[in-house]
C-alpha positions, 0 to 999 in steps of 0.5 A, spaced: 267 555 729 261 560 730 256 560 736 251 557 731 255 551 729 257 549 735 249 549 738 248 545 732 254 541 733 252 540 740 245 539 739 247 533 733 251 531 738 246 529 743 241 526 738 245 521 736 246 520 743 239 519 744 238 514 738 244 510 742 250 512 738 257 513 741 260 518 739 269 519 739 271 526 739 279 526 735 284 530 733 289 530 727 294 530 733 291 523 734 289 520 727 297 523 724 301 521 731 297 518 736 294 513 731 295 506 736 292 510 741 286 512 738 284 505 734 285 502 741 279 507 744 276 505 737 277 498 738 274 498 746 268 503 744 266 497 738 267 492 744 273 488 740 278 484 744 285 488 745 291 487 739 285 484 734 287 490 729 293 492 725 295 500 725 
């Protein structure tokens, strides 16, 4: 990733913030192997009740 993209990334990142958004940040590590993990901070950022979801 250059300079540009990161200023850019960041600076996307901040606006969606402003407009109300959450943001979550992953990894291939998550999605492939830590995928219950990752949906159960998914679930709790969407403000779903715990084991309402399938993985």
């Amino acid at each position: 990733m250059t300079p540009q993209q990161l200023r850019d990334d960041r600076r996307r990142h901040n606006r969606l913030t402003e407009d109300h958004w959450t943001l979550l940040h992953v990894t291939g590590t998550d999605v492939h192997r830590q995928h219950r993990q990752m949906l159960a901070v998914t679930a709790r950022a969407l403000g779903l009740p715990a084991g309402r979801w399938r993985s």
